[in-house]
Legacy VTK file of the C-alpha trace (Angstrom):
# vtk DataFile Version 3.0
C-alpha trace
ASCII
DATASET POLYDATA
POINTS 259 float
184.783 72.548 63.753
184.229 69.458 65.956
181.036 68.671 67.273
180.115 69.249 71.056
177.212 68.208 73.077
174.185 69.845 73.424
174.494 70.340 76.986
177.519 72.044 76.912
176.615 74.482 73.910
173.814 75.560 75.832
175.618 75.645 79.484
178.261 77.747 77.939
176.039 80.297 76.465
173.254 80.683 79.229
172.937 80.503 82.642
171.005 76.941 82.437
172.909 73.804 84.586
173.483 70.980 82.700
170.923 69.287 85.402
168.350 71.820 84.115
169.076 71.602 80.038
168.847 67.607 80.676
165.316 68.023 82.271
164.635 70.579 79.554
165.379 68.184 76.680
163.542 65.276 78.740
160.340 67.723 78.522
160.514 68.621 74.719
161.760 71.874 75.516
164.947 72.308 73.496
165.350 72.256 69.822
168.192 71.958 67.286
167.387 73.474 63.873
163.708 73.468 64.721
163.637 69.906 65.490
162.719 68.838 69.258
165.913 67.039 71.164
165.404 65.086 74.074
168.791 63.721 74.472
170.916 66.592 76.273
174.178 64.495 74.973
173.393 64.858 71.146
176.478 66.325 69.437
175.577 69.641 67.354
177.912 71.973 65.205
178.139 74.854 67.295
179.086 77.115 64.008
175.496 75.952 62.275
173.187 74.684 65.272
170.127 77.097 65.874
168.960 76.334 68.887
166.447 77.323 70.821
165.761 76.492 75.153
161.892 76.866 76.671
161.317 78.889 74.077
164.620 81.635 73.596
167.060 80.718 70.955
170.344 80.099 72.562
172.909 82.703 71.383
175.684 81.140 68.934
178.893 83.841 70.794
180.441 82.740 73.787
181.764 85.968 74.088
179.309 88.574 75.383
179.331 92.042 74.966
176.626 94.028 76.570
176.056 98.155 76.885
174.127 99.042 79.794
172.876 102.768 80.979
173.217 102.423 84.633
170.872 104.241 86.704
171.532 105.192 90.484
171.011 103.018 92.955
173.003 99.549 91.308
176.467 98.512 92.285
178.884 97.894 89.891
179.600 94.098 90.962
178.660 90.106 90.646
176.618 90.667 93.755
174.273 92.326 95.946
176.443 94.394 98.400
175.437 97.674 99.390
172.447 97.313 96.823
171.151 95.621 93.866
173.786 94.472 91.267
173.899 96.015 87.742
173.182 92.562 86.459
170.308 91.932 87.510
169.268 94.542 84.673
170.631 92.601 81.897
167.860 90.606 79.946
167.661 86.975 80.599
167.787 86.261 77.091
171.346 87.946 77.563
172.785 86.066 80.431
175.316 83.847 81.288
177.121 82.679 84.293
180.215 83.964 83.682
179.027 87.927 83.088
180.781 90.719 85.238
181.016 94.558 85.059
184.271 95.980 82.957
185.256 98.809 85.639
182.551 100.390 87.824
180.085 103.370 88.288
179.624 104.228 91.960
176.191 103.554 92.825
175.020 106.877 92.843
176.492 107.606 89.203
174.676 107.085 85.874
175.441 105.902 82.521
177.859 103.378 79.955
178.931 100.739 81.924
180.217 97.475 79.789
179.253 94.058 80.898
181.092 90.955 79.384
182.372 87.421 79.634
185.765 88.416 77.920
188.325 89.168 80.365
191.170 89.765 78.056
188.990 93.167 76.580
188.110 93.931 80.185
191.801 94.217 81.007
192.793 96.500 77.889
190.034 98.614 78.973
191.029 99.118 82.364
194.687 98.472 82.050
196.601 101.669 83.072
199.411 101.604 80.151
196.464 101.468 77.870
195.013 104.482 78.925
191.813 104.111 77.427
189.691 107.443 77.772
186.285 107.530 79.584
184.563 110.708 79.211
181.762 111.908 81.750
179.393 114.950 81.506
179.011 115.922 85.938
176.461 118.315 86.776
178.154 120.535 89.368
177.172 122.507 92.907
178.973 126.085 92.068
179.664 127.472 88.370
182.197 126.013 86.465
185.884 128.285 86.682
187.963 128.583 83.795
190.899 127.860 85.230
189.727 124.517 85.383
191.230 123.564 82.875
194.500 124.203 83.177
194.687 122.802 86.785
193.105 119.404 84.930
195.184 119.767 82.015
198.628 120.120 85.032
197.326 117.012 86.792
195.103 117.628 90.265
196.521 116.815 93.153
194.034 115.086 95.255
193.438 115.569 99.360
194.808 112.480 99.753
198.288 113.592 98.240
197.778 111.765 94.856
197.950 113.318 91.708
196.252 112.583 88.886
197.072 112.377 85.056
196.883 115.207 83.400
192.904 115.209 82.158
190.644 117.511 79.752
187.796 119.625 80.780
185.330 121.577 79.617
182.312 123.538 80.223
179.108 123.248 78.237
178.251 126.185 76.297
175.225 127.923 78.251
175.288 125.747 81.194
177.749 127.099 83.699
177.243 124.110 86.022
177.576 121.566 83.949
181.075 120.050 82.507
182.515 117.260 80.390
185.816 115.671 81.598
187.814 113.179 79.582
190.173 110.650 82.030
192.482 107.989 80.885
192.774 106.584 84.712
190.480 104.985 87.106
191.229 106.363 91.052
188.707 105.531 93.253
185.611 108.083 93.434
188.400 109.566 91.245
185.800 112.922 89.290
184.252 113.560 92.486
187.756 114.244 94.363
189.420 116.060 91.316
186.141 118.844 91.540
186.889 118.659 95.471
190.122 119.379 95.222
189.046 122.746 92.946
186.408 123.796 95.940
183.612 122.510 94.118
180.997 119.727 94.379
179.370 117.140 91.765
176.087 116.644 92.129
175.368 114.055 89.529
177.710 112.255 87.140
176.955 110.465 84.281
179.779 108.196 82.037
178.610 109.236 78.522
181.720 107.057 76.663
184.558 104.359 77.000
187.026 104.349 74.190
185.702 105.692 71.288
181.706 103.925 72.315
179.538 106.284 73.014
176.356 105.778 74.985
173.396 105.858 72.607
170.798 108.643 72.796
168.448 105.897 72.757
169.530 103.793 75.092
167.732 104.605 78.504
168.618 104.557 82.263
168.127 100.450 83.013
168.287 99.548 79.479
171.087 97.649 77.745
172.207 96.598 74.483
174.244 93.871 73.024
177.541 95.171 71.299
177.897 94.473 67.400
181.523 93.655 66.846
182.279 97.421 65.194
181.097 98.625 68.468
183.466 96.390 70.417
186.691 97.398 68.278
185.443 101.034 69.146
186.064 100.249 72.926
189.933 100.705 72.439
189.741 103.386 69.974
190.207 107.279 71.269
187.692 109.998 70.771
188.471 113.761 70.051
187.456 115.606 73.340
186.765 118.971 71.473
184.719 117.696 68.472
182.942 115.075 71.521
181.306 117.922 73.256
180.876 120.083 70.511
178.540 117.406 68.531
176.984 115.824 71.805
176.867 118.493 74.368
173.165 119.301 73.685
172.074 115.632 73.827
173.913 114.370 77.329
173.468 118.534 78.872
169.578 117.964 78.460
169.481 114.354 80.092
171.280 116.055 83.164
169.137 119.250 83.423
166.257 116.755 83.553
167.184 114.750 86.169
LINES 1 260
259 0 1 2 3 4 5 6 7 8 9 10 11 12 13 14 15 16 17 18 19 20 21 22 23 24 25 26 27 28 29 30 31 32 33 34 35 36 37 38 39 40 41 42 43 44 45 46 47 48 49 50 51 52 53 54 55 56 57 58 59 60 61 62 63 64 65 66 67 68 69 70 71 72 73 74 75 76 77 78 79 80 81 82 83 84 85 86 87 88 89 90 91 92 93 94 95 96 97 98 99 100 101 102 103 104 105 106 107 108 109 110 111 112 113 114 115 116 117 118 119 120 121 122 123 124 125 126 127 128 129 130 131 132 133 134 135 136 137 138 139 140 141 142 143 144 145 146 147 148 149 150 151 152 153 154 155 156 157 158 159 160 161 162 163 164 165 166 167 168 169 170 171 172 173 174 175 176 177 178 179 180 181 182 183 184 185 186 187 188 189 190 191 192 193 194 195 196 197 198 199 200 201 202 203 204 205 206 207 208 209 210 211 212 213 214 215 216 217 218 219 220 221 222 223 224 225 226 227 228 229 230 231 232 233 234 235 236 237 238 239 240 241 242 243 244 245 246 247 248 249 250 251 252 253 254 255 256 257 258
């Protein structure tokens, strides 16, 4: 691997200007291997380099994949619009310049929301002839209706005249108002309208998986996680609806009751 300067090892894996590493280095605040560098044009092995910037270690991956539970009231973009942006939650340890969200929550709506630098995963995920499954747990105005599921399973047809791929859904045992739906499309506001077009109303939805990456018990509203690379690769992989709600139903139904 050929050596690259400091500068740019650090500008490409933080949200530092090369203006601001340079005054960094000039200050005794970087280091390389534990040893202080005050030149921000010393070449470094980016495969070997440790290195560390007023006092966080720089990340080695360019690529960044980061988990984050949304909570209401952030907008799923690069900037403050109608609110604060989801990545403003992201630790600064975690950030670069290049970070955007992979798909959106409305601001209202909770839960797994992938942040990244890699725009070739964020297309897979939200290309439509991937189909890549999302599945949401909604708490809902008016009991849940078995026939439901069949009118999901046909395709709804929205107000606006569109209909919708043909979707799973299904009602948590003992909780009449509250349901898990499985899409492998993005419309716009697309749960809410599909409930609307079935006379009801959500009243609070919450993305519980993408792919086959589900949100961690753990994990909570505001919080976010760096991806491992076996939880990246799970990102494209499908989950069984059925055996889904069956094993996580109690976890994601209590979250919801509680809120």
């Amino acid at each position: 691997m050929p050596l690259i300067r400091l500068d740019k090892y650090i500008s490409q894996r933080s949200q530092l200007t090369r203006s601001q590493i340079k005054a960094l280095c000039a200050r005794g605040k970087v280091t390389v291997d534990g040893a202080v560098v005050k030149s921000s044009d010393t070449k470094i092995d980016p495969e070997t380099a440790v290195v560390a910037a007023d006092g966080a270690q720089i990340s080695s991956e360019t690529k960044r994949y980061i988990l984050l539970n949304k909570p209401e009231g952030y907008v799923s973009s690069t900037e403050d619009g109608d609110g604060p942006s989801v990545l403003e939650l992201v630790p600064e340890e975690l950030r670069t310049k290049d970070l955007f969200p992979a798909g959106r929550l409305d601001k209202d709506s909770l839960g797994a929301l992938l942040i990244t630098n890699d725009g070739d995963l964020a297309h897979k995920i939200l290309s439509p002839k991937r189909h890549v499954s999302k599945i949401y747990i909604v708490k809902l105005d008016r009991p849940f209706k078995s026939k439901y599921v069949d009118i999901f399973e046909s395709g709804v047809e929205l107000a606006s005249g569109e209909v919708c791929l043909p979707a799973k859904v299904k009602m948590v045992e003992n909780c009449e108002k509250l349901a898990f739906i499985e899409l492998t499309e993005g419309k716009y506001h697309q749960v809410k309208r599909m409930f609307a077009a079935v006379e009801n109303h959500v009243d609070i939805l919450m993305r519980v998986s993408v792919g086959g990456l589900i949100l961690p018990e753990k994990l909570g509203f505001g919080q976010c996680m760096e991806l491992l690379h076996k939880d990246v690769e799970n990102l494209l992989r499908p989950l069984d609806f059925d055996a889904f709600c069956s094993e996580f139903s109690g976890v994601f139904s209590a979250i919801l009751i509680n809120k």
